[in-house]
C-alpha positions in Angstrom: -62.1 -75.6 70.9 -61.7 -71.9 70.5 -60.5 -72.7 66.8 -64.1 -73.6 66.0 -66.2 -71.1 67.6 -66.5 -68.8 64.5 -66.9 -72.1 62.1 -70.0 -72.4 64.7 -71.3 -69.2 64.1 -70.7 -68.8 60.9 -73.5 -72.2 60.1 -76.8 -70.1 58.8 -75.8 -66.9 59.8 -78.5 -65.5 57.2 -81.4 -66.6 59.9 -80.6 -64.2 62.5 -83.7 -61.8 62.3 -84.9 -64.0 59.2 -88.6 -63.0 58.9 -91.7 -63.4 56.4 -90.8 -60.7 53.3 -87.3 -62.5 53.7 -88.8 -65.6 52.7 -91.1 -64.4 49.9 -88.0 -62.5 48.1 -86.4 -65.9 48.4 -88.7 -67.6 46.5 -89.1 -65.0 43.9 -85.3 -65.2 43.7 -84.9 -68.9 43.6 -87.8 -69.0 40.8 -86.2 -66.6 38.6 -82.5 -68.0 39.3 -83.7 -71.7 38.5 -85.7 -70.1 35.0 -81.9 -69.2 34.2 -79.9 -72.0 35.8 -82.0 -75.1 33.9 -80.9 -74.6 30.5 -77.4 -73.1 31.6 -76.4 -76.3 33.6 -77.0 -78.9 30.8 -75.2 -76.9 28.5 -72.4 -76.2 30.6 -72.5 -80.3 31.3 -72.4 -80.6 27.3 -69.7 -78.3 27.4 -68.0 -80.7 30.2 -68.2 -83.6 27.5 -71.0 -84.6 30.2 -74.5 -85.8 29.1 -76.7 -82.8 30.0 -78.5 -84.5 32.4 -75.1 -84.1 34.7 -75.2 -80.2 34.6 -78.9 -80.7 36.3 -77.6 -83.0 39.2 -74.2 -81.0 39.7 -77.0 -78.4 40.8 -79.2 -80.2 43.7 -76.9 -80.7 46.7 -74.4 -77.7 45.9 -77.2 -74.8 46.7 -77.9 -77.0 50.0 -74.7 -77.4 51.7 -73.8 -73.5 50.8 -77.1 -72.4 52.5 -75.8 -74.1 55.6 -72.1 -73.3 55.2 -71.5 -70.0 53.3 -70.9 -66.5 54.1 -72.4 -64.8 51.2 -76.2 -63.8 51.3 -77.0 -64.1 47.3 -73.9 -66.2 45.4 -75.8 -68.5 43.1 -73.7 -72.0 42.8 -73.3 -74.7 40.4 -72.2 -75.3 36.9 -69.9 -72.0 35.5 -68.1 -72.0 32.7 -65.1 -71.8 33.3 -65.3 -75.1 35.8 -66.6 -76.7 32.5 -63.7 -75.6 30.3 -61.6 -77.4 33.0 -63.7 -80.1 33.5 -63.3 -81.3 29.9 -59.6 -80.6 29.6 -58.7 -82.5 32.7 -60.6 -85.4 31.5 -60.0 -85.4 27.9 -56.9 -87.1 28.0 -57.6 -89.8 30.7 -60.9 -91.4 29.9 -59.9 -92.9 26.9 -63.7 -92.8 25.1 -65.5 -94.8 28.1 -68.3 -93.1 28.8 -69.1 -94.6 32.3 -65.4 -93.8 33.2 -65.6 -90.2 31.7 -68.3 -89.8 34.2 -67.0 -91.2 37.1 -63.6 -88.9 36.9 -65.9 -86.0 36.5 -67.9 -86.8 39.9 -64.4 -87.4 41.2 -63.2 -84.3 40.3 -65.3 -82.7 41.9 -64.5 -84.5 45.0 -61.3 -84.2 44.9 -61.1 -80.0 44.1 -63.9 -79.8 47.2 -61.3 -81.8 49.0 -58.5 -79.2 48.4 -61.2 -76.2 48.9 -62.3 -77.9 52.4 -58.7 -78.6 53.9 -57.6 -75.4 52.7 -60.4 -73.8 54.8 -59.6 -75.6 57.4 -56.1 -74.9 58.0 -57.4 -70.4 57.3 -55.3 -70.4 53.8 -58.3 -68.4 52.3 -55.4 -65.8 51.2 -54.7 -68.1 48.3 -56.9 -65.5 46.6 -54.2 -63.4 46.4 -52.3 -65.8 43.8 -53.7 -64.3 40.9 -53.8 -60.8 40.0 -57.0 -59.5 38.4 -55.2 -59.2 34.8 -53.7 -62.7 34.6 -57.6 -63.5 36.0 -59.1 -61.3 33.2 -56.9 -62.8 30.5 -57.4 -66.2 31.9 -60.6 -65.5 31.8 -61.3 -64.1 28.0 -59.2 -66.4 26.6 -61.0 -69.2 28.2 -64.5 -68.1 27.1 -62.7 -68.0 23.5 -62.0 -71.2 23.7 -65.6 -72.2 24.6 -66.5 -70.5 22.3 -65.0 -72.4 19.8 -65.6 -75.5 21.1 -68.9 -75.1 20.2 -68.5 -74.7 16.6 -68.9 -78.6 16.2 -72.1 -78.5 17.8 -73.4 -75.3 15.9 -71.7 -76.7 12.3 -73.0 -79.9 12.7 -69.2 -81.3 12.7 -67.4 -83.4 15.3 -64.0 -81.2 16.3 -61.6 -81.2 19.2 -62.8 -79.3 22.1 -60.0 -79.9 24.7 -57.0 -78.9 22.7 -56.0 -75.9 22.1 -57.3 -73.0 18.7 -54.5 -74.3 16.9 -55.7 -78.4 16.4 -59.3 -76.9 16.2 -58.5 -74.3 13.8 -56.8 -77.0 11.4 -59.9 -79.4 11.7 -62.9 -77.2 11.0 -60.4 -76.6 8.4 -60.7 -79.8 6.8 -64.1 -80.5 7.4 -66.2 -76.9 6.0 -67.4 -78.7 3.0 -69.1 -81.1 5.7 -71.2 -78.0 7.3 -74.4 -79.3 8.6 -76.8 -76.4 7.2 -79.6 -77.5 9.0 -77.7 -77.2 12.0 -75.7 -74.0 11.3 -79.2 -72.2 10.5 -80.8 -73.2 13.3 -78.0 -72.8 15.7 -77.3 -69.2 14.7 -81.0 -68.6 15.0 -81.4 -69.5 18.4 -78.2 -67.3 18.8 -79.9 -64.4 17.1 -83.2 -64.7 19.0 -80.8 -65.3 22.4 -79.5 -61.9 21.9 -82.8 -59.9 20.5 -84.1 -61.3 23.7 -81.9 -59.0 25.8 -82.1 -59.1 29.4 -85.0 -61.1 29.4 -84.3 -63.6 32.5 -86.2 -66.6 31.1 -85.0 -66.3 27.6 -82.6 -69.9 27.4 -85.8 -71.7 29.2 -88.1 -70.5 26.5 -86.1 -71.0 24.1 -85.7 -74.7 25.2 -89.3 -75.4 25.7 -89.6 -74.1 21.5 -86.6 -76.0 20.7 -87.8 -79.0 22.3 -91.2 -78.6 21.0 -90.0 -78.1 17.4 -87.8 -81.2 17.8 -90.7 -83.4 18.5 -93.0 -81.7 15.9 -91.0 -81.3 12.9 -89.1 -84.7 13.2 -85.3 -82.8 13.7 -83.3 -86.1 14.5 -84.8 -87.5 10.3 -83.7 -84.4 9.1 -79.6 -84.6 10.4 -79.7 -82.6 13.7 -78.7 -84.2 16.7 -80.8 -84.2 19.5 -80.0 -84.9 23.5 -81.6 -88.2 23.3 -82.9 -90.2 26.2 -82.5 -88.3 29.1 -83.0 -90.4 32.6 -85.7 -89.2 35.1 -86.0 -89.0 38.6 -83.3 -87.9 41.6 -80.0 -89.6 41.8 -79.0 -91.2 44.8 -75.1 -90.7 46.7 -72.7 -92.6 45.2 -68.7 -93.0 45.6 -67.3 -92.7 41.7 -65.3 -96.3 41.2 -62.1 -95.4 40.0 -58.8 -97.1 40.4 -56.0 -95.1 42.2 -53.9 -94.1 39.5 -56.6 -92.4 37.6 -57.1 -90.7 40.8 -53.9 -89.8 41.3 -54.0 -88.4 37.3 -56.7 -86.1 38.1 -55.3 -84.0 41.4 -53.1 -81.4 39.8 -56.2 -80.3 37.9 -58.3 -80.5 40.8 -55.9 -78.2 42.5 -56.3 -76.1 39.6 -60.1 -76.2 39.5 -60.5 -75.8 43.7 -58.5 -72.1 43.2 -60.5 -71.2 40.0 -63.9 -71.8 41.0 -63.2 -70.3 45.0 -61.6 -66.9 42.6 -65.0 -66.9 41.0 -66.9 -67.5 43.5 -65.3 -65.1 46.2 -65.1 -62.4 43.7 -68.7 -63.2 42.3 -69.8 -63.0 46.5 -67.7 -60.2 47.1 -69.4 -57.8 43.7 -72.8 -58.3 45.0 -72.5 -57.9 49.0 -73.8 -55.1 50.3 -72.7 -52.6 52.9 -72.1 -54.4 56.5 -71.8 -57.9 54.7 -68.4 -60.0 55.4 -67.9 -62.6 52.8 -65.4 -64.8 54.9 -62.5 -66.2 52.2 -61.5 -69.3 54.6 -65.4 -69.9 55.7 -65.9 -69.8 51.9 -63.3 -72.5 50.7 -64.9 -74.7 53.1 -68.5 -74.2 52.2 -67.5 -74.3 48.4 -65.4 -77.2 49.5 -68.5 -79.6 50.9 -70.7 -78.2 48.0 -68.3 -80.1 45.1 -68.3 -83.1 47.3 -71.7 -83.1 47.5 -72.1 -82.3 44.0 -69.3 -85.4 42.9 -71.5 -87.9 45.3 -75.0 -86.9 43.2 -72.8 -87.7 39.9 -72.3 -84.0 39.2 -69.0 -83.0 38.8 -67.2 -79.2 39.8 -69.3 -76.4 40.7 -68.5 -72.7 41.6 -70.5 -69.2 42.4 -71.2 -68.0 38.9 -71.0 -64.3 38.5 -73.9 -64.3 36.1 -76.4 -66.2 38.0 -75.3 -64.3 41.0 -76.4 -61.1 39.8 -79.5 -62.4 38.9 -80.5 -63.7 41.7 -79.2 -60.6 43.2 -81.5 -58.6 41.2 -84.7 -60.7 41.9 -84.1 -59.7 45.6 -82.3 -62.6 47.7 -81.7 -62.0 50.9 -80.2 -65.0 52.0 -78.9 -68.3 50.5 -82.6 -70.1 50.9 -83.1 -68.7 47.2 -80.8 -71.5 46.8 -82.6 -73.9 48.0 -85.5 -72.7 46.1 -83.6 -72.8 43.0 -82.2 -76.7 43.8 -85.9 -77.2 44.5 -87.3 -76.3 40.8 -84.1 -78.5 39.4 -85.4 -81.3 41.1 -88.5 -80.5 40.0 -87.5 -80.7 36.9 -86.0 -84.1 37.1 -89.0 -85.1 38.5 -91.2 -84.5 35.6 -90.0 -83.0 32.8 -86.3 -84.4 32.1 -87.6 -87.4 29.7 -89.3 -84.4 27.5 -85.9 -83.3 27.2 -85.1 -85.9 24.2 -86.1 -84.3 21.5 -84.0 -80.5 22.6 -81.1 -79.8 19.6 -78.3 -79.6 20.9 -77.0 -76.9 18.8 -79.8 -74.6 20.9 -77.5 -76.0 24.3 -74.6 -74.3 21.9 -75.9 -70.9 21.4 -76.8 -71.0 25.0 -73.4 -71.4 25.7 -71.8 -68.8 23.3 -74.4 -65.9 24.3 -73.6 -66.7 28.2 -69.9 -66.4 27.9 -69.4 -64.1 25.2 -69.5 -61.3 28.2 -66.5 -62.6 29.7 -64.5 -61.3 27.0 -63.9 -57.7 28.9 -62.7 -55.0 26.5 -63.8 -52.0 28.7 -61.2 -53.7 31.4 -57.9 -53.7 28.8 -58.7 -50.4 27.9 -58.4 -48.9 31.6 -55.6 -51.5 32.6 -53.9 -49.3 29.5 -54.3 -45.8 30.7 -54.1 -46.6 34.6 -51.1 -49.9 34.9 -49.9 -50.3 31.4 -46.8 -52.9 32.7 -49.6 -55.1 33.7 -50.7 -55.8 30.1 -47.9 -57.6 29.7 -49.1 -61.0 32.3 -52.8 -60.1 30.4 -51.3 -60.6 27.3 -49.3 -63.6 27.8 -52.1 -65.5 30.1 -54.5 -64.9 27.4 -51.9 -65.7 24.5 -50.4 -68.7 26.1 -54.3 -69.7 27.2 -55.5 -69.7 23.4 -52.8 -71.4 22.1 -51.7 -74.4 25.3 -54.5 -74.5 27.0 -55.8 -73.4 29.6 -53.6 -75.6 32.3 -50.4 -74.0 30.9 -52.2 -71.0 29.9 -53.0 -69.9 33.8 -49.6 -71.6 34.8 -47.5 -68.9 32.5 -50.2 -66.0 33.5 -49.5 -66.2 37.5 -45.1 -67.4 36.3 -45.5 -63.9 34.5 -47.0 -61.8 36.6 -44.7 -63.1 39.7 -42.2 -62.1 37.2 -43.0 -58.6 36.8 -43.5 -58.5 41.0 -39.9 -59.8 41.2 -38.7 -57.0 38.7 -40.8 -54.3 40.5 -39.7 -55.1 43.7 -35.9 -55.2 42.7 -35.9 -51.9 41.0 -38.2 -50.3 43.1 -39.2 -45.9 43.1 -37.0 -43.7 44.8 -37.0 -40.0 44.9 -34.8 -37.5 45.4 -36.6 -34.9 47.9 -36.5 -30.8 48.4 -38.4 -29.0 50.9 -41.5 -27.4 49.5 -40.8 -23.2 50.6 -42.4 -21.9 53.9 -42.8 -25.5 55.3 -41.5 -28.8 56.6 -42.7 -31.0 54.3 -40.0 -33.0 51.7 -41.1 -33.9 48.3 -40.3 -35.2 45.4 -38.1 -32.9 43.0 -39.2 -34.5 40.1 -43.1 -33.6 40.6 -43.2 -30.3 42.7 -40.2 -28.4 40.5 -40.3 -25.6 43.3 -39.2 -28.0 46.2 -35.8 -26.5 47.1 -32.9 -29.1 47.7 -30.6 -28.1 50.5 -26.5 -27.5 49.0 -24.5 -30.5 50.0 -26.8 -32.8 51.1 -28.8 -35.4 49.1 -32.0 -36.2 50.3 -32.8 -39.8 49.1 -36.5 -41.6 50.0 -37.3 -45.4 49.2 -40.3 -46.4 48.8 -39.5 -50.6 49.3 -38.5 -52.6 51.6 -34.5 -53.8 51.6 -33.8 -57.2 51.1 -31.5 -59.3 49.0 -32.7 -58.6 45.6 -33.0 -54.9 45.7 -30.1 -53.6 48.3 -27.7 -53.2 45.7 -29.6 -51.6 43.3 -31.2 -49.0 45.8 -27.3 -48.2 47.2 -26.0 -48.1 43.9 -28.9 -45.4 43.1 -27.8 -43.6 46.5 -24.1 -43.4 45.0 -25.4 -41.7 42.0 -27.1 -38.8 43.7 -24.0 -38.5 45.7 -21.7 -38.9 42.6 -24.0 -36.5 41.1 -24.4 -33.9 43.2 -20.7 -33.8 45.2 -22.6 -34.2 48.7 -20.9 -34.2 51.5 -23.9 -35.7 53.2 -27.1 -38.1 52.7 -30.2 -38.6 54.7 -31.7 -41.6 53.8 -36.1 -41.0 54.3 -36.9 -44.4 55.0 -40.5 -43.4 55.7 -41.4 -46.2 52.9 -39.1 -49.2 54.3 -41.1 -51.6 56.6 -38.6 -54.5 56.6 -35.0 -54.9 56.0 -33.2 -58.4 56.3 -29.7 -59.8 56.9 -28.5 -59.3 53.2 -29.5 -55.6 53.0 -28.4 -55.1 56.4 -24.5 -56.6 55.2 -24.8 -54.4 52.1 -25.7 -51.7 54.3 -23.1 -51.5 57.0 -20.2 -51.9 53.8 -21.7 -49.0 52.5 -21.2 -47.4 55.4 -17.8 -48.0 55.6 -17.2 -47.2 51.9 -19.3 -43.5 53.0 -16.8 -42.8 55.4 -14.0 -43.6 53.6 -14.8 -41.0 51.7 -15.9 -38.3 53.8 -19.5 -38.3 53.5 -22.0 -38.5 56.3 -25.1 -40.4 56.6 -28.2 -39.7 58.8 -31.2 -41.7 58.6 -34.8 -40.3 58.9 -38.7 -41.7 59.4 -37.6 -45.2 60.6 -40.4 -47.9 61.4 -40.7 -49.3 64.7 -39.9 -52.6 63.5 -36.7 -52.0 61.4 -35.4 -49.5 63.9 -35.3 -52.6 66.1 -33.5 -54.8 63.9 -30.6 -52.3 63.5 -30.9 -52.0 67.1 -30.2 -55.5 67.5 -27.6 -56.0 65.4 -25.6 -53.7 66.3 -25.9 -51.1 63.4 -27.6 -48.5 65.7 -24.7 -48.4 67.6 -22.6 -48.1 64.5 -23.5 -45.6 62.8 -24.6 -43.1 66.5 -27.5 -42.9 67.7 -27.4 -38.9 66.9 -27.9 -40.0 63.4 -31.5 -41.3 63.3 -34.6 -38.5 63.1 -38.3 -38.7 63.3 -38.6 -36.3 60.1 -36.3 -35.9 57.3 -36.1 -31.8 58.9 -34.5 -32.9 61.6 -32.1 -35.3 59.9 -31.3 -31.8 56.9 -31.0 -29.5 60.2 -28.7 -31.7 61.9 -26.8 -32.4 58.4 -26.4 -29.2 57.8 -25.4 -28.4 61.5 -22.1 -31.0 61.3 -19.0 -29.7 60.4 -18.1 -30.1 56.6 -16.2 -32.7 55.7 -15.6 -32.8 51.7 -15.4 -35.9 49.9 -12.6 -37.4 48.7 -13.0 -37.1 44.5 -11.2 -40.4 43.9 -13.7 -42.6 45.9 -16.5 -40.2 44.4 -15.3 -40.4 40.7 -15.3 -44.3 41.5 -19.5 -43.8 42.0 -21.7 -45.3 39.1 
């Protein structure tokens, strides 16, 4: 039972010392949010190969469930993006053209990646978060809006093109088909574009532009004149439903609900965690779970995957949230909306859903980020560049898998050859630094001083003894102290390499002290007898001590064979 106390407490946290302004920022929040979230969510259901209508019930029972179950005061949920992008790739390949079955996998989906999101909550794995690094994320990320990008061009051109493969198949068909340009289309798809952006940071820009779009539609006869319109669209609340699907196509769709669950919790952590303000704790295991039950709920209403946008969540931010009842307000007006005014939806373009689309995700594409990650981490370029090359020309299934295979790459590689430094004592002190940075540190004659900043284990033990040698080789020491100040675990295989080089020190005459050890790795040699082995007069607190009582011993000169012998 203790195990569920904080689930317990963490159910509507928000309405401890709830009062009156609380609730009237809510609603001004929801409104403005759901002004946005409208015209976003059938796009991003277009986008999904989903009849728009989709987008609209994918954002009733998400905002409900989170209100009850999150940790985050103003994340916005429901259709993203990215979710979309995923959506349509995952089901691309297994619905075969049916319609009815293209639907039903979506809603399943979304079960499914709320299914992985829930037990994963459950069982406090909420660290999965650390799986991808922000550049593999980022290049994920701009690729990925690339790609919606063009996967719109069909839409906006008037043509019919791929939009689950990757640039190179779409690339080659627009190709062949530029002499069939729609200019009807194109014109007033670039328009609504244009007036998109001139619009700026106008919140209710996409909704206005609907309501004209629709309204021309109707007026000016769009659907005689070659531009395709949404079409019926069905009115009125949908009621729970389990998607019928046989087990196989089930089975087909859980490695990219895997993938989806750990995209939309990034986004939606990271989208919680930007806007929180000081005191606020968004809880990454609380999270998965309310995320979790929201795409269940969401696949039951015949939505499909959801997530915390980052863009609707700084809106909604803005407009003054306080607590996730603007998101019930905001499910509210959707409702509304299917209420009333989804049949007078038939006549909208859907190239304006298009340009909604491309203006929304065009920011994801985050130069000012590359430009920093250049001058700050410039190795890390290298899993940006490969998640976002791989992304644009796979996928973005393999594109992600190659990101994270890259970047635990370049962790491997780090971590086998991490930093050392060799240290002198800065004059008229105690304190040991690097020679390489403070020039006047003076080094003591005859003894190296070596500091690692890693932990030992297999992969690295070798490569930080053999740069140990080198020091040695190169400065003819007759002793090394060892400042392992920066080594919070050692295990069995560094251990082994260490106690041969032990041997192989004495052999030839030089001494070894050891300085700075951690609690925890002090114990480990104790236990296994190294301690013992080497003298216990050997370890210090400080690398001082260790120099004072180096240079205290008697000398013992190496011998120059077993030197020379040194890398």
């Amino acid at each position: 039972m203790p195990l569920l106390e904080p689930k317990r407490r963490a159910l509507l946290r928000w309405t401890t010392g709830y009062c009156r302004a609380d609730f009237s920022a809510d609603l001004l929040a929801g409104a403005t949010t759901a002004v946005l979230l409208v015209p976003q969510a059938m796009a991003y259901a277009m986008l999904a190969g989903l009849p728009p209508i989709a987008g609209l019930y994918a954002s009733l029972a998400p905002p409900l469930i989170y209100a009850v179950l999150g940790t985050s005061r103003r994340l916005a949920v429901g259709p993203v993006a990215l979710d979309s992008l995923l959506t349509a790739a995952a089901l691309a390949p297994l619905a075969n053209g049916d319609l009815a079955t293209y639907a039903a996998a979506a809603a399943a989906l979304a079960i499914l990646a709320g299914t992985f999101q829930a037990v994963t909550g459950a069982l406090r794995l909420g660290f999965i978060v650390n799986v991808l690094s922000l550049p593999v994320l980022r290049g994920f990320t701009a690729a990925a809006a690339i790609l919606i990008i063009a996967s719109q061009l069909g839409p906006l051109l008037g043509l019919k093109l791929p939009t689950s493969a990757g640039m190179g198949p779409l690339l080659v068909a627009l190709a062949g088909q530029l002499r069939a340009v729609h200019l009807p289309t194109l014109a007033l798809g670039l328009g609504a574009v244009v007036v998109l952006v001139a619009l700026g940071k106008f919140r209710g820009k996409a909704l206005l532009l609907v309501v004209l779009a629709t309204l021309a539609g109707h007026l000016l006869d769009l659907d005689a004149r070659g531009l395709a319109l949404l079409g019926p669209v069905p009115s009125g609340l949908p009621l729970p439903t389990w998607p019928a699907l046989d087990r196989e196509l089930l089975l087909g769709l859980a490695p990219a609900a895997a993938l989806i669950a750990l995209i939309s919790f990034m986004e939606a952590f990271s989208s919680g965690l930007a806007v929180a303000r000081r005191g606020e704790v968004v809880e990454p295991d609380q999270e998965l779970l309310a995320l979790g039950f929201s795409n269940i709920a969401a696949g039951l209403v015949r939505g499909y995957p959801i997530a915390g946008g980052l863009s609707r969540t700084a809106v909604n931010a803005q407009a003054g949230a306080r607590s996730p009842l603007a998101g019930v307000v905001t499910a509210a007006l959707v409702a509304l909306t299917l209420a009333l005014f989804a049949p007078l939806l038939a006549t909208l373009p859907r190239a304006v859903l298009s340009a909604i689309i491309v203006v929304a995700v065009a920011r994801l594409v985050d130069v000012a980020f590359v430009r920093q990650l250049r001058r700050t981490r410039p190795r890390e370029l290298v899993p940006l560049a490969i998640t976002f090359g791989t992304t644009l020309a796979l996928g973005v299934g393999l594109g992600l898998a190659f990101g994270v295979g890259a970047s635990l790459l370049l962790f491997v590689l780090r971590t086998t050859r991490p930093h050392t430094a060799v240290l002198g004592r800065l004059p008229g002190t105690q304190v040991y630094r690097n020679v390489l940075r403070f020039p006047d540190a003076e080094t003591v004659p005859g003894v190296v001083i070596v500091r690692l900043d890693a932990p030992l284990y297999f992969a690295n033990a070798t490569y930080l003894i053999d740069e140990i040698r080198r020091q040695i080789s190169a400065q003819g020491a007759r002793a090394v102290v060892i400042d392992a100040g920066g080594v919070h675990d050692i295990d069995v295989s560094a251990l082994a390499n260490l106690r041969d080089f032990l041997g192989e020190l004495r052999q030839c005459g030089v001494e070894l002290y050891i300085a700075d050890l951690k609690g925890p790795v002090r114990d480990i040699l104790a236990r296994s007898g190294f301690t013992r082995e080497l003298g216990p007069d050997r370890f210090s607190f400080t690398a001082h001590e260790a120099i004072q009582r180096a240079s205290a011993a008697p000398s013992s000169p190496p011998d120059p064979r077993a030197t020379q012998a040194w890398p």
